[in-house]
N, C-alpha and C positions, 0 to 999 in steps of 0.2 A: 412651753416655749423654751429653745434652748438658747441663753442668754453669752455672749461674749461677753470678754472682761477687759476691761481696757488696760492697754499696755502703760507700764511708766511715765515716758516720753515720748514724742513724736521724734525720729532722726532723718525720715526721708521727706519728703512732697508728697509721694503717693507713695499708699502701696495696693497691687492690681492682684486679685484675687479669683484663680479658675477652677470651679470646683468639676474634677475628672472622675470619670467612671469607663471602665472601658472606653478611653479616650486615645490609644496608641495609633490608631490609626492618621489622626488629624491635630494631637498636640503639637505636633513636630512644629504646624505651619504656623499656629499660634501663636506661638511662642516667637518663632522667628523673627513675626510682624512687630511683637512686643518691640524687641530688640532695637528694633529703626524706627524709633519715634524720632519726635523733633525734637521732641525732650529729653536732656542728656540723661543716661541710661545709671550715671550718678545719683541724679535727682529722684530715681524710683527704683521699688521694690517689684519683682514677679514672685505671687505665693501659689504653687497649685496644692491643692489637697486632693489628693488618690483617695476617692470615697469608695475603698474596699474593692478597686478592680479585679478580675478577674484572669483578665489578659495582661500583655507586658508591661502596660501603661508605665509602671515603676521603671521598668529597664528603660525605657525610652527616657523617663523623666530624668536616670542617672545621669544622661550624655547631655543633657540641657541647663543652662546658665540659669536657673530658679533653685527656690527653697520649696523642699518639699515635705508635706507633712500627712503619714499614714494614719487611716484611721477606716475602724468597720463601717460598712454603710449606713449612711444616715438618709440618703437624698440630698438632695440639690443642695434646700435649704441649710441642711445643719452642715453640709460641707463648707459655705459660705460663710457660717458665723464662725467656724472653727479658724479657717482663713483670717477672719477679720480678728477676731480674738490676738491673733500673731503678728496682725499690721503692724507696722512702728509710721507709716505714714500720716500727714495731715490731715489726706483723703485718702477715703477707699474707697475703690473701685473694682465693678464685677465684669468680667465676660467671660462666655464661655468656652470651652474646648472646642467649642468646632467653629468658631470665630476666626476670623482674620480683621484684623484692625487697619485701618488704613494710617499711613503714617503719620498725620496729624491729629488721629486720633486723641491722643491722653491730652494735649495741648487745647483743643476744643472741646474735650469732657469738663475741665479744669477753669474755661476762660470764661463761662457764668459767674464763677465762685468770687470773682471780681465784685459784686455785689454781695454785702456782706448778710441781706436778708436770704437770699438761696444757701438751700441746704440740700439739693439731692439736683444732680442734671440726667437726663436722659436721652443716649444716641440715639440713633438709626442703623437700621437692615440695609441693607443692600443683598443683593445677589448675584453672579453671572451663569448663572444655570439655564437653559434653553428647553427643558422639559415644561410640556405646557403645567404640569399643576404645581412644581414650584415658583413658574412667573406670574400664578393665578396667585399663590400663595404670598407674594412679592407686593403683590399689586393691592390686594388685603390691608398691609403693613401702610402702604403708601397714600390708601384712603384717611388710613389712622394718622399719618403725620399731615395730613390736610386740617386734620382738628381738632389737630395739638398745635400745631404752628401760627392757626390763628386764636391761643391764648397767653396772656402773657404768662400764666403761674399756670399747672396742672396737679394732677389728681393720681397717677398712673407714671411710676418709672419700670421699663423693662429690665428685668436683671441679667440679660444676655446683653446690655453695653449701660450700665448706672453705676454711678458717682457719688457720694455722699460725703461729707464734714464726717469725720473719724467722730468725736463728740458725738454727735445727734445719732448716729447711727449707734454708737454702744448706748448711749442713755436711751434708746428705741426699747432697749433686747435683740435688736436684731430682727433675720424671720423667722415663721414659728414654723420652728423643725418638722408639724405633722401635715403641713399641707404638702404634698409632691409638686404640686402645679400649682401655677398663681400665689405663692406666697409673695413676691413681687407686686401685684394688688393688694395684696391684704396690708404689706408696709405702707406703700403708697398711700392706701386711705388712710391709715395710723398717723402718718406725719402730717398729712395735708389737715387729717381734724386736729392736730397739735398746733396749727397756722404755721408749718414748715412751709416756705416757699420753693418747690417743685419747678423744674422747669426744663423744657424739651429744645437740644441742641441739633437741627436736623446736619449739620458741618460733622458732628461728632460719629466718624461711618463706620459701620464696619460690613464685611460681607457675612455672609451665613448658606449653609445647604438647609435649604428647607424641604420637607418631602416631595419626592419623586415622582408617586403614584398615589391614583385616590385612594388607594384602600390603606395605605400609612397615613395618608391627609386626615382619612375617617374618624383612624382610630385616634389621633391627636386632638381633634376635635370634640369627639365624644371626651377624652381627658379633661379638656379646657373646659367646656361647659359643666361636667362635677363639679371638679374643684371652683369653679366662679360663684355656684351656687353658696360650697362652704363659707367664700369670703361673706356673699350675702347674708346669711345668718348673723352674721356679727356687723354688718355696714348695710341694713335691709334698704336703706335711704339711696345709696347707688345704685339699685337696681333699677332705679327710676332714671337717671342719669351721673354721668360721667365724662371728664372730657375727653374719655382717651374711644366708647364704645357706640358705632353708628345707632340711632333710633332706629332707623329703618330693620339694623339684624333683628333688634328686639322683636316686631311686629313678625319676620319672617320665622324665629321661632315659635311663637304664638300660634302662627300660621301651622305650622306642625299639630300641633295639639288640636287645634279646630277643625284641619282636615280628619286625624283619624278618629274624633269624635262621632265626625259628619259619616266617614265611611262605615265604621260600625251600626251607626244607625241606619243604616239604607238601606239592607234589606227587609227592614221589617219596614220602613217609611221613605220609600222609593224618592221623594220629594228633598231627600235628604245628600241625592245624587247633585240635582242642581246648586245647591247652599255649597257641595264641596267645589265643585266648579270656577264658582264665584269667586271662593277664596283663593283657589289657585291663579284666578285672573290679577286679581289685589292682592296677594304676596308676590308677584311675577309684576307687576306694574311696579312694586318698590323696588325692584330688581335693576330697573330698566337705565337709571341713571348711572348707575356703575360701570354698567354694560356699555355705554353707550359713550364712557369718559373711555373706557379702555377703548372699544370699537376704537376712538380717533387716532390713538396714539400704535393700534396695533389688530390691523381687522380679524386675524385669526383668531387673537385671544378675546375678541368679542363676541366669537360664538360659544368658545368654551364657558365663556363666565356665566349664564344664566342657568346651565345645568349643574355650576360647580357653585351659583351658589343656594339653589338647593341642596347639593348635597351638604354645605357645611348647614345649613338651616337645618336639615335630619340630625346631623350628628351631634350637634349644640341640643337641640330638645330631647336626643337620646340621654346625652350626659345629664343635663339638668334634671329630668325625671330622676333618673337614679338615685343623685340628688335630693332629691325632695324624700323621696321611698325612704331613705340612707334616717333622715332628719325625724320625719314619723313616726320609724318604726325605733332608732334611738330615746326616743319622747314616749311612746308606746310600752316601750319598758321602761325608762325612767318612773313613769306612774304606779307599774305596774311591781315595784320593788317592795 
């Protein structure tokens, strides 16, 4: 894990930290939104870290009103503690390069911390993209803040718009630099079993491009379900639940597994053709609520969503398998030393 060090003193309110990677194309806008908070631009800091672009990203970053700090690639993760390492704020706060914050944003990331038991807040997504499988993608997000919002404390901060007590966050370590994805879970459950009071600001918005096309949806998917697995290894008790991840995905991954179980078997035991059927009917019945909340509020994306979300059900049980393989065959040798 690579650990930030805390700074001296605290001099600002906050300080907001974007960790960039071939980010030139859409820093610009970032940054901009930073700029026009409500929050005088006094009371906070903009830190980006260039985690080893390869495009202009630096040259862009010359012409903009931040502190910038180079460094070879780490990933997300270790760009983020490096950042925080250099906060001088109270709080620190993440979002990403391809964020736009809405302008009272930092002001409602911040206005939990009123209460002196919260120690991490957590925005919201937004989008304006009109391509069906980012409003599918959108609408995902917005199931997820359905059950977050009806808890008072949670379990789950996203690092593409989280908050954090400068303190609690270095006395953390930070995230652990080796996960690419979900290291953001892996904190989350760290703090929430430390009894950190977590807590979801759906006011705190920001916008996001989320992918375009299924086959980048695919592949982000497959990402996320790996890495969820690794968090599981170390937090096996969440896989059972969590208040940020619907029951129902869990069963439709399952669903995965049990169909091509079922298909494999079926030529040799034909009987084995009805049993997958079945399943497709009852993962496709858990389907139906989602569908059916969207259908109201948007009929077109009501037809999309049952076949989008099977595909994220394929591509969640592709990543997890991996996954598992990754953890056995690690274990496998471990013994075998």
């Amino acid at each position: 894990m690579s650990s930030p060090h805390e700074p001296q003193a605290t001099s600002k309110l906050a300080s907001i930290v974007i960790p960039a990677y071939n980010a030139a194309d859409h820093i610009t806008a970032c940054i901009e939104a930073l700029t026009k908070q409500s929050i005088p631009s006094s009371r906070f800091e903009i830190i980006v870290v260039d985690d080893g672009s390869t495009d202009n990203t630096r040259e862009v970053l010359e012409a903009l009103p931040v502190s910038t700090i180079l460094q070879a690639n780490q990933g997300p993760a270790g760009a983020r503690n490096t950042g925080a390492a250099a906060a001088t704020g109270e709080f620190i706060l993440f979002i990403d390069s391809d964020c736009v914050a809405s302008p009272d944003w930092l002001e409602q990331m911040l206005k939990p911390f009123e209460n002196p038991e919260v120690v991490g807040v957590s925005g919201a997504y937004r989008t304006r993209q009109r391509e069906l499988v980012a409003r599918f993608a959108q609408l995902e997000f917005e199931e997820r803040y359905r059950m977050l919002a009806r808890k008072p404390f949670i379990d789950m901060i996203a690092s593409h718009a989280a908050a954090y007590r400068r303190r609690t966050f270095i006395e953390s370590g930070g995230f652990v630099r080796e996960l690419r994805m979900n290291e953001d879970v892996e904190l989350s459950y760290r703090l929430s079993a430390q009894s950190g009071k977590l807590v979801f600001n759906p006011l705190a918005i920001i916008y996001h491009f989320h992918p375009a096309t299924c086959g980048r949806y695919f592949r982000i998917k497959i990402g996320r379900g790996y890495w969820r697995i690794m968090v599981y290894k170390e937090f096996p008790h969440k896989a059972v639940a969590d208040t940020y991840t619907p029951q129902n995905l869990k069963y439709q991954v399952l669903s995965i597994y049990l169909l091509a179980f079922c298909l494999l078997l079926a030529p040799f035991i034909p009987y084995f053709l009805f049993v997958a059927g079945g399943i497709v009917v009852l993962s496709s019945a858990t389907m139906l609520t989602m569908c059916a909340n969207v259908a109201r509020t948007s009929p077109g994306m009501g037809l999309v969503c049952l076949p989008m979300l099977w595909v994220r059900a394929l591509a969640l049980a592709l990543g997890s398998a991996t996954a598992v393989m990754r953890i056995a065959m690690d274990g496998l040798r471990a013994r075998l030393r």
